[in-house]
C-alpha positions in Angstrom: 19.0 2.2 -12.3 16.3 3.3 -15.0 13.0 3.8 -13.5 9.1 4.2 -15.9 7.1 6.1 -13.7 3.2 5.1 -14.6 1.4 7.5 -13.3 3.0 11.0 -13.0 0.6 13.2 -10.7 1.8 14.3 -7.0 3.1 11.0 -5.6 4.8 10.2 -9.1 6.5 13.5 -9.0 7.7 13.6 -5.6 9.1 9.5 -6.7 10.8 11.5 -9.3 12.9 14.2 -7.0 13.8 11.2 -4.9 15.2 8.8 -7.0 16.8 11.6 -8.5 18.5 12.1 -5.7 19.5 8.3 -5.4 21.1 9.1 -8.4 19.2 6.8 -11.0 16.9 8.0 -13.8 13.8 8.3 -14.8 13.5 7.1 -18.5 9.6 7.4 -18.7 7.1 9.1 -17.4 3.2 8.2 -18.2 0.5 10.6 -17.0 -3.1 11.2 -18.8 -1.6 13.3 -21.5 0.6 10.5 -23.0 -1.2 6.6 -22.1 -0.3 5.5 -25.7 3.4 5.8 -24.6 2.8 2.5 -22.0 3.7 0.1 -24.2 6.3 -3.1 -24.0 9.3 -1.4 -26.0 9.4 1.5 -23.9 9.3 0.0 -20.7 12.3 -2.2 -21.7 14.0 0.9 -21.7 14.0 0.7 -18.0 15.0 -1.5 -15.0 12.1 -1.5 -13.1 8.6 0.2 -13.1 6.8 2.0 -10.0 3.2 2.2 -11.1 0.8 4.6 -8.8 -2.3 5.2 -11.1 -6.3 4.3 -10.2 -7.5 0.9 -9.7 -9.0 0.7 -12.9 -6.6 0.4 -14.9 -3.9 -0.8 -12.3 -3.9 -4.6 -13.2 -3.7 -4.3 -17.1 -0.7 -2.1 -16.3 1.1 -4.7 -14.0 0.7 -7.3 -17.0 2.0 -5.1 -19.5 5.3 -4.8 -17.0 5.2 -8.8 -16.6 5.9 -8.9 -20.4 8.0 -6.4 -20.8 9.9 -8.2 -18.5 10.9 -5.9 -15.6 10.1 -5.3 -11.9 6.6 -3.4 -11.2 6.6 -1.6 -7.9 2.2 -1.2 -6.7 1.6 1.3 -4.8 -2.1 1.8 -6.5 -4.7 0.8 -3.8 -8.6 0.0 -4.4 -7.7 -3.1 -6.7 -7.3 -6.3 -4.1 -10.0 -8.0 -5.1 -7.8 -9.0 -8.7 -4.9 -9.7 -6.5 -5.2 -13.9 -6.7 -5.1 -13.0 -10.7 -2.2 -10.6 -10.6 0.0 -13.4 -8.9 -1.0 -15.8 -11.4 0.0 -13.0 -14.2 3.2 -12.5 -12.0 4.1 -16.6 -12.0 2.5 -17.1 -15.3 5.0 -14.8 -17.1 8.1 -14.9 -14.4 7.3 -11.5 -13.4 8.4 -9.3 -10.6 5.8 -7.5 -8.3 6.3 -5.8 -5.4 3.1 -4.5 -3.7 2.8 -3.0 -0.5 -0.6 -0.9 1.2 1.8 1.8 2.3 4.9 2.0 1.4 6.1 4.5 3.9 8.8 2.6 7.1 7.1 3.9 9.8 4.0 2.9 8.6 5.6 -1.3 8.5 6.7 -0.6 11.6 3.0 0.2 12.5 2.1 -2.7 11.1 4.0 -5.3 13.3 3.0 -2.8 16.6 -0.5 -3.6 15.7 -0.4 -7.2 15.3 1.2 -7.2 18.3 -1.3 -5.3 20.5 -4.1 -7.2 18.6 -2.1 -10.6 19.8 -2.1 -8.9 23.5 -5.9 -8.3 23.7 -7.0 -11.8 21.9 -8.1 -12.9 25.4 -9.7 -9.4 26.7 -13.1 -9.7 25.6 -13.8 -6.5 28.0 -11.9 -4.2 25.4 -13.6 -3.4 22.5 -11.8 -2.1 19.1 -12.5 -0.1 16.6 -10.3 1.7 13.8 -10.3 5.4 12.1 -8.5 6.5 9.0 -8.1 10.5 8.1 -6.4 11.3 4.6 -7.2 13.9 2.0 -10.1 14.3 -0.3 -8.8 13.3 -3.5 -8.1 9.9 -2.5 -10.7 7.5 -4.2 -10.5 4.1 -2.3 -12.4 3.7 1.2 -11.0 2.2 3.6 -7.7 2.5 2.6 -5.0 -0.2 1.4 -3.3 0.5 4.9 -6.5 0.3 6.9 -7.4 -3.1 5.6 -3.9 -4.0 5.7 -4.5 -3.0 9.5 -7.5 -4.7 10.0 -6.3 -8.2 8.5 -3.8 -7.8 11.1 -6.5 -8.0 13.7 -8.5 -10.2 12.2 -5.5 -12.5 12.2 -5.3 -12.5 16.4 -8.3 -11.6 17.9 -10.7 -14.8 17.3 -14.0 -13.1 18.1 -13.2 -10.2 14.7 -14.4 -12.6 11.6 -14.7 -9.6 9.3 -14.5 -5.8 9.4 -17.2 -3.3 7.7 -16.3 0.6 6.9 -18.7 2.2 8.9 -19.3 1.9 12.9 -20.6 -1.2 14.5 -22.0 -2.7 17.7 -21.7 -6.4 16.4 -19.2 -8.4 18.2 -17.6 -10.5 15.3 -17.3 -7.0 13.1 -14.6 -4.7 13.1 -15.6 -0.9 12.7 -13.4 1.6 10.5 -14.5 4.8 9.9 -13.5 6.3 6.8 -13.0 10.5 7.2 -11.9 12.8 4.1 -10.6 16.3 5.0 -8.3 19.0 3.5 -4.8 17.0 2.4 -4.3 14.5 5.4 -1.6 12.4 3.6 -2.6 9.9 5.5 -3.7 9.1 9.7 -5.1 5.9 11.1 -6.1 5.6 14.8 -6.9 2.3 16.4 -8.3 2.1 19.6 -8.9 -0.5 22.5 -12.0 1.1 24.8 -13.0 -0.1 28.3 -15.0 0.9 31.2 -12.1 1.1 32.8 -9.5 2.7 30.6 -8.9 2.9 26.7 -5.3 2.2 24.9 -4.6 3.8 21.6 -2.2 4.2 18.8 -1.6 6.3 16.0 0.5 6.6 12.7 0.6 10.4 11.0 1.9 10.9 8.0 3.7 14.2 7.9 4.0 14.5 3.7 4.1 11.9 1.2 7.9 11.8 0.9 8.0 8.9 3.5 5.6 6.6 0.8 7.7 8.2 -1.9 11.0 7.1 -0.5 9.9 3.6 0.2 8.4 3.1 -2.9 12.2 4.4 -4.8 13.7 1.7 -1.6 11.4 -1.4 -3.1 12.4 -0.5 -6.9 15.7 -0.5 -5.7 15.2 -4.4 -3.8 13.0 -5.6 -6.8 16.0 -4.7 -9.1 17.6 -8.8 -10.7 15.1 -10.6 -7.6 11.5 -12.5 -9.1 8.1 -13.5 -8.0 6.0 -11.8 -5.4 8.0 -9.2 -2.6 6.6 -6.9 0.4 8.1 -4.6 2.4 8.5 -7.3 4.8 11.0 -8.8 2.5 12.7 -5.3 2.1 12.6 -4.7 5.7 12.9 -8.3 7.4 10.2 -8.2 9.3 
């Protein structure tokens, strides 16, 4: 398979040495030193894109894919709030668009735990939860992709959570996530269930980025011939 790489910095690289590996090829690479090379010929060159660049310019990229007429993998975070008009792009132009907050297994994995302890404690209205996230200072988006993903997920079972707010919080109906930057965390979030009694918690760490990288090369290779809009539920049949 012939992957376009947009965005070339740490997470593109380390993309690069696994599909590599995978044995397909990387036909282009875009980085802030070539942005005039994005265009719709050279992206035909290649099967499928996997586009990790900053929210700003995240969504004009994704359209330039849907008429080029290949698969985008997203793993850019910080630009949801454009999501209703990136599916109609995707449908609009019979696009493919796989987007996922975290692309790493373990992490989907996390996901469905989550739900499930949130489903569990719907009815204890003597625990109270709250969520933390830990990843590295260059990351520009707060909370991150996975956190909301996270808290949606509680939001989703717990009746009482109508919304959650990124700082702490005492009010019933909110759900608190504190936002920490340190060092070059690749990436921890923490949420906890606290009682008089007792307190239940669970954790995802991210060791390195090669567990987002590898997922992202697994989602280019299941967006490969498929349209419309994918998730690593799909890819993982959750």
């Amino acid at each position: 398979m012939k992957i376009a790489l947009i965005g070339y910095g740490k997470m593109g690289k380390e993309i690069e040495k696994i599909a590599l590996d995978r044995g397909h090829e990387v036909v282009l690479k875009i980085d802030v030193t070539n942005p005039e090379d994005l265009t719709i010929a050279n992206l035909q060159k290649a099967d499928v894109a996997i586009e990790f660049t900053v929210p700003v310019s995240a969504t004009a990229n994704y359209k330039l894919c849907f008429e080029a007429g290949i698969p985008v993998v997203s793993g850019t975070t910080g630009w949801l709030g454009q999501f209703p008009q990136v599916k109609e792009m995707c449908k609009t132009l019979n696009g493919t668009f796989f987007y996922a907050s975290n692309f790493s297994l373990g992490v989907n994995i996390f996901f469905a735990l989550n739900k499930k302890l949130a489903e569990l404690m719907a009815d204890r209205s003597e625990y109270t939860v709250e969520m933390k996230e830990i990843h590295h200072t260059q990351k520009l988006d707060a909370p991150s992709g996975t956190a909301i993903t996270l808290a949606e997920g509680i939001l989703e079972n717990i009746p009482e959570k109508k919304t959650w707010v990124n700082h702490p919080t005492a009010k019933a109906d909110e759900l608190g996530i504190v936002s920490e930057r340190e060092g070059q965390v690749p990436g921890t979030h923490i949420i906890n269930y606290d009682s008089e009694v007792d307190y239940i918690e669970i954790t995802h760490c991210a060791k390195s980025r090669k567990g987002f990288a590898f997922g992202a090369v697994l989602a280019a290779e299941f967006s490969f011939g498929k349209k419309g809009i994918l998730s690593m539920n799909d890819l993982l049949n959750l």
